[in-house]
C-alpha positions as YAML, in Angstrom:
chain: A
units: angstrom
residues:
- id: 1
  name: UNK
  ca: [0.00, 0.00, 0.00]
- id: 2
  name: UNK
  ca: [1.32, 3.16, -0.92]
- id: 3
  name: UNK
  ca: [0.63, 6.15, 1.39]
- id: 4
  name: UNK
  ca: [-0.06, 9.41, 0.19]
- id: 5
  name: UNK
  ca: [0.86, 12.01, 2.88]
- id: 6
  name: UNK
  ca: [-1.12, 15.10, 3.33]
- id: 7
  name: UNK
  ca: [0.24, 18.43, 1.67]
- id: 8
  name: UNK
  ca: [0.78, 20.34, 5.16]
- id: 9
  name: UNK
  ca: [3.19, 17.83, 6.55]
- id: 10
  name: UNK
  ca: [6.51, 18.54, 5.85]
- id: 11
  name: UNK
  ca: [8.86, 15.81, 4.60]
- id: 12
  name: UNK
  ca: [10.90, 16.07, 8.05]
- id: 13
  name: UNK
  ca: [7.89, 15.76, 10.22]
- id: 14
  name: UNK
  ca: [7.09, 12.54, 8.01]
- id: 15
  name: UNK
  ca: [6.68, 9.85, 10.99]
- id: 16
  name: UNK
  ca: [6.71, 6.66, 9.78]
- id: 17
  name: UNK
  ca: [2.64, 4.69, 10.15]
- id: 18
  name: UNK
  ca: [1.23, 1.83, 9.38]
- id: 19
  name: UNK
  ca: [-2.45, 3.88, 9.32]
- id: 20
  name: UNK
  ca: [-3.76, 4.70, 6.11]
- id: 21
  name: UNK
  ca: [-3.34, 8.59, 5.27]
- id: 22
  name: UNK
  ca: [-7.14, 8.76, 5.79]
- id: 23
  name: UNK
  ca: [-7.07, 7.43, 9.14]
- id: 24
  name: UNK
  ca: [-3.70, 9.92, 10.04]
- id: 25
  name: UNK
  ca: [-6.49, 13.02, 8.73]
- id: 26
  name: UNK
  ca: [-9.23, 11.33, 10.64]
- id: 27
  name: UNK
  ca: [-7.23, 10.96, 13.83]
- id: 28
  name: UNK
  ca: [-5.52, 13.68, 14.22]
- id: 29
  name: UNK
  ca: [-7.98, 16.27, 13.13]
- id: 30
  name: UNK
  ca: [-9.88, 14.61, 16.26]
- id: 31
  name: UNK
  ca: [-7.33, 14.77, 18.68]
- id: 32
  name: UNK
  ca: [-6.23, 18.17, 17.70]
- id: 33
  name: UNK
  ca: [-9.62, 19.58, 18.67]
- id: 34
  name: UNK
  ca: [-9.21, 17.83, 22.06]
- id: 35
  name: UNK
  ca: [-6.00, 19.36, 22.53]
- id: 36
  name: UNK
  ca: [-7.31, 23.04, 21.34]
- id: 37
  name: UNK
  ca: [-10.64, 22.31, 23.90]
- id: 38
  name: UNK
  ca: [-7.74, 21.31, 26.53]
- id: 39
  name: UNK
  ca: [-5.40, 24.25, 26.23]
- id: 40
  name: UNK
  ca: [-9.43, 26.36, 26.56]
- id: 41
  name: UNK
  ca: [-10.55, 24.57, 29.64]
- id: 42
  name: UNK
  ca: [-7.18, 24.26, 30.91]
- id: 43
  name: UNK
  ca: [-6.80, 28.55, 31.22]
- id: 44
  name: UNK
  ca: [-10.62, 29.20, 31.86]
- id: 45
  name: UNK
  ca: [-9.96, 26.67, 35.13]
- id: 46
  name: UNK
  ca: [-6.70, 28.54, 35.95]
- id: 47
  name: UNK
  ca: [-8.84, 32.04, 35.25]
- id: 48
  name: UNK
  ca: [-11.56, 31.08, 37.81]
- id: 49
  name: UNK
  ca: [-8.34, 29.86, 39.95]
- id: 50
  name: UNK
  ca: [-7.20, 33.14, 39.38]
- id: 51
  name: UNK
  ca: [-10.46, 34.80, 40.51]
- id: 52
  name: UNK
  ca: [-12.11, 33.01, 42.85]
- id: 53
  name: UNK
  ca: [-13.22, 34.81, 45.84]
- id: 54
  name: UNK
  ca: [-15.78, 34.28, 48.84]
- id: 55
  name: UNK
  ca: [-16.08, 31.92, 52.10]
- id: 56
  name: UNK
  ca: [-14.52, 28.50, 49.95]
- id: 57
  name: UNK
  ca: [-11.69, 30.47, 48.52]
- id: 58
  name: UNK
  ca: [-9.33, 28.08, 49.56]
- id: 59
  name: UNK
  ca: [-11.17, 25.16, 49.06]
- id: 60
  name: UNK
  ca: [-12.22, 25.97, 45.91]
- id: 61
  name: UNK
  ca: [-8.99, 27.63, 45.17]
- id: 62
  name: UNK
  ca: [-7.14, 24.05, 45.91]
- id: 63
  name: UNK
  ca: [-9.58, 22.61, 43.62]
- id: 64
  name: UNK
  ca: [-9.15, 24.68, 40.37]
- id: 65
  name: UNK
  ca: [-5.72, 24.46, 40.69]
- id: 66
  name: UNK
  ca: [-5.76, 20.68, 41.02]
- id: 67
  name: UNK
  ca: [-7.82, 19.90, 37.86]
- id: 68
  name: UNK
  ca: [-5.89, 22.73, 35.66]
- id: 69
  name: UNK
  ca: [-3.03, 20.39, 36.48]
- id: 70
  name: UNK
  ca: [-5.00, 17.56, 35.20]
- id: 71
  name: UNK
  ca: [-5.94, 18.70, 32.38]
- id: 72
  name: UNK
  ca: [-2.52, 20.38, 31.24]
- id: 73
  name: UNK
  ca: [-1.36, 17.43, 31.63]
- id: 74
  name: UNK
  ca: [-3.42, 15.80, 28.94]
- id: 75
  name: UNK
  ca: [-1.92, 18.34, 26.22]
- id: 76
  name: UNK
  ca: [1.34, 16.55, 25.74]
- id: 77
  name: UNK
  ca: [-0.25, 13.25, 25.46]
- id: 78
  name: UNK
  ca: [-2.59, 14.46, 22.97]
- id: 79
  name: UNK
  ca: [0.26, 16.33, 21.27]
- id: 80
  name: UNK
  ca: [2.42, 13.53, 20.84]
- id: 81
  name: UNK
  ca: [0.01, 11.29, 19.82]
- id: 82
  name: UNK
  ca: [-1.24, 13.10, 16.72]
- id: 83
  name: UNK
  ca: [2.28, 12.96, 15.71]
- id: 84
  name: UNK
  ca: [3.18, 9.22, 16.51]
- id: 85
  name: UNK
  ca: [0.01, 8.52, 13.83]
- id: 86
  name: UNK
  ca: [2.16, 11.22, 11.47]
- id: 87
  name: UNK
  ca: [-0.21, 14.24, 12.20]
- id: 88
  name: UNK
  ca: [0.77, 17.46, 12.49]
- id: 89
  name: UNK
  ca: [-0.68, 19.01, 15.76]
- id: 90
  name: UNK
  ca: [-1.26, 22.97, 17.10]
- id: 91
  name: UNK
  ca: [1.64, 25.16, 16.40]
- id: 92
  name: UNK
  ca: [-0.43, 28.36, 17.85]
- id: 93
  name: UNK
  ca: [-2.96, 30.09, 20.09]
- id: 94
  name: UNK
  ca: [-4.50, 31.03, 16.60]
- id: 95
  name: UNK
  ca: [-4.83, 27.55, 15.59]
- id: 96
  name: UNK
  ca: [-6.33, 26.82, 19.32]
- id: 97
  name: UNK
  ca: [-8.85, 29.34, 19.24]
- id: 98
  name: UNK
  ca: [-9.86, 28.10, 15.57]
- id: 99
  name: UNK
  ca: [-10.55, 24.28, 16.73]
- id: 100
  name: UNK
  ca: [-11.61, 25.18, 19.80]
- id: 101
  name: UNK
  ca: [-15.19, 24.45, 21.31]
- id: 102
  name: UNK
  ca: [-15.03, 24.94, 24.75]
- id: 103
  name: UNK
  ca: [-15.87, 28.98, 25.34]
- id: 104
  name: UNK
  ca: [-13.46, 31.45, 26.88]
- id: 105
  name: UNK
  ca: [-15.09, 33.41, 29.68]
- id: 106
  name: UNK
  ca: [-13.75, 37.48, 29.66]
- id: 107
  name: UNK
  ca: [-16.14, 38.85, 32.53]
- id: 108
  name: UNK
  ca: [-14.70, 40.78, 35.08]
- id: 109
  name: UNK
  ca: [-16.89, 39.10, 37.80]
- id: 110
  name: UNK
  ca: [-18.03, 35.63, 37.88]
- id: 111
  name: UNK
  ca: [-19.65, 34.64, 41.26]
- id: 112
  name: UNK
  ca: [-17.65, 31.24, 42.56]
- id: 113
  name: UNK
  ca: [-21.21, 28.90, 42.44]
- id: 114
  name: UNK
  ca: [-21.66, 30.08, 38.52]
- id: 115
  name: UNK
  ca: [-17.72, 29.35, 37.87]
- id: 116
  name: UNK
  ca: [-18.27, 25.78, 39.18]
- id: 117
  name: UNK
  ca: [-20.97, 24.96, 37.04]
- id: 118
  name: UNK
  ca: [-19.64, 26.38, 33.95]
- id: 119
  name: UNK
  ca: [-16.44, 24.29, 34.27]
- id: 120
  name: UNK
  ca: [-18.60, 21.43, 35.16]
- id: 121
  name: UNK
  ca: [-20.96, 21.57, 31.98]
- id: 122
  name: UNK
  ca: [-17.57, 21.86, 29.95]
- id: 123
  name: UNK
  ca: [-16.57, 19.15, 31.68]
- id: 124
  name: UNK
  ca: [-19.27, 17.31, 30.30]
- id: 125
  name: UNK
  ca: [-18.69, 19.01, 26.90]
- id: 126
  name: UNK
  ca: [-15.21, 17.66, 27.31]
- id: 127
  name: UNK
  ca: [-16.14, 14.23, 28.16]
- id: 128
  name: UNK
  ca: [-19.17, 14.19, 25.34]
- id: 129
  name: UNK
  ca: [-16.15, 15.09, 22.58]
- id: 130
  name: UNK
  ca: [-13.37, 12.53, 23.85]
- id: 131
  name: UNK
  ca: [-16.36, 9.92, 22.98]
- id: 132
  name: UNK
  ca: [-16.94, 10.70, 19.85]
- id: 133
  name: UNK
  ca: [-12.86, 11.08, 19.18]
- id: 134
  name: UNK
  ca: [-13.07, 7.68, 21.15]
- id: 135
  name: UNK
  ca: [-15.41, 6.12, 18.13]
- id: 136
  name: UNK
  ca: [-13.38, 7.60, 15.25]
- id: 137
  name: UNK
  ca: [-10.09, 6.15, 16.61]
- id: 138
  name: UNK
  ca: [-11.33, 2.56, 17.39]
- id: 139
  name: UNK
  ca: [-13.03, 3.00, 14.13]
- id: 140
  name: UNK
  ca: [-9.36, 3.59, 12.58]
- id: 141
  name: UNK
  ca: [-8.17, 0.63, 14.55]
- id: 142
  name: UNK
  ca: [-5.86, 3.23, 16.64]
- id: 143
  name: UNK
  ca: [-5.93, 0.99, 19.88]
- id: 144
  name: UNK
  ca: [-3.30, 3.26, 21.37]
- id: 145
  name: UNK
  ca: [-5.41, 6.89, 21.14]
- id: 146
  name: UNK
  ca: [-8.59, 4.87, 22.36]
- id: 147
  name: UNK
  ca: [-6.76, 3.27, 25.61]
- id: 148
  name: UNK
  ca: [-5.69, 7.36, 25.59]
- id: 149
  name: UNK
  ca: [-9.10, 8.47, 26.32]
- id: 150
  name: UNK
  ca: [-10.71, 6.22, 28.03]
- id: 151
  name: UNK
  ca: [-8.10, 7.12, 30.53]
- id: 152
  name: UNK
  ca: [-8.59, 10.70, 30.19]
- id: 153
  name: UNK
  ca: [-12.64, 10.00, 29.76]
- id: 154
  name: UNK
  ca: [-12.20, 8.96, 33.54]
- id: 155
  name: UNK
  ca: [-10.58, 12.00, 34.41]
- id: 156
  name: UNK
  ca: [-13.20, 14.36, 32.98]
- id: 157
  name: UNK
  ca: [-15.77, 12.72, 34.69]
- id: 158
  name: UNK
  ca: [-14.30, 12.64, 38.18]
- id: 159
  name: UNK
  ca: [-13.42, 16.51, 37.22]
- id: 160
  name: UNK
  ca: [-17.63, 16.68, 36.52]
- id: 161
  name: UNK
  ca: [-18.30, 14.73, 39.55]
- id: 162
  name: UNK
  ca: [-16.35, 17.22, 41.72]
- id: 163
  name: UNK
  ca: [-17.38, 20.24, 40.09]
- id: 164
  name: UNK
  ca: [-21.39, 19.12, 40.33]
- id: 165
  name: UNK
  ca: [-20.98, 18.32, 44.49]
- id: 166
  name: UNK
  ca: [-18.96, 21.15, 45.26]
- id: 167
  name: UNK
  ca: [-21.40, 23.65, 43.38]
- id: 168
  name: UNK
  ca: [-24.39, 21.89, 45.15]
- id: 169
  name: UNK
  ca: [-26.79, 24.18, 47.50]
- id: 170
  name: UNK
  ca: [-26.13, 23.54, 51.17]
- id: 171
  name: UNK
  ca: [-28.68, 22.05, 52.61]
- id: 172
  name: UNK
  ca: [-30.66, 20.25, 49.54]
- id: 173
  name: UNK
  ca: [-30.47, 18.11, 46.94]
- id: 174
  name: UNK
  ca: [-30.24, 19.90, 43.72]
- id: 175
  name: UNK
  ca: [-27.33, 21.71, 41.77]
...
């Protein structure tokens, strides 16, 4: 089978696959908007870090800056993925904000309870996407990127989890 590469990848970024050139495009164009939805969440989470005020400052505080970790930590993995399929991956904050799906948030003020749940329903966002990348890498026979995110599927639900009980009302049952 001869492989046809892409006209945007470079002959020295050429990485040697056993993936068709259809699956490379498929994958990576997948992965790279996880990574440009990961590099969004990750500074929204460290804005709200950033901003958070009230009585759970700290404990909130802790929080946000625990999951930005997290998910900062999935960029590289991401990254380095597209190009072990021989992708090219983001080379910009342009090309991030034009994959990106996960909002940015510019107010000035965002009261703690509302920054919770907005990180929480990307979250879900988050966790809705990495399924469907999930599907178009098992359907490319990439075992590799799906064993990938399922881990980081796990993640972004625990990060959900979290967010939902810690924006809860006191004293009831609902969010």
């Amino acid at each position: 089978m001869t492989k046809v590469k892409s006209a945007s990848i470079a002959p020295e970024l050429d990485t040697p696959t056993d993936l068709p050139q259809q699956s490379v495009d498929k994958i990576s164009a997948a992965l790279n908007t996880l990574l440009a939805d990961a590099f969004a969440l990750y500074l929204k989470t460290k804005n709200f870090h950033w901003h958070i005020s009230g009585r759970h400052f700290r404990d909130y505080h802790l929080l946000l800056d625990e999951q930005s970790d997290q998910i900062f930590a999935t960029t590289d993995a991401l990254a380095e993925r597209v190009r072990k399929v021989g992708g090219v991956t983001l080379r910009s904050i342009g090309h991030i904000a034009k994959l990106q799906t996960i909002e940015d948030n510019n107010e000035d003020y965002v009261p703690p309870r509302e920054m919770l749940r907005e990180l929480m329903n990307d979250n879900k966002k988050m966790a809705a996407a990495m399924r469907k990348a999930h599907k178009i890498v098992d359907d490319c026979d990439d075992a590799a990127s799906a064993g990938l995110l399922e881990n980081f599927i796990d993640e972004t639900e625990r990060r959900t989890w979290f967010l939902f009980e810690a924006s809860r009302q006191e004293g009831g049952n609902e969010a």
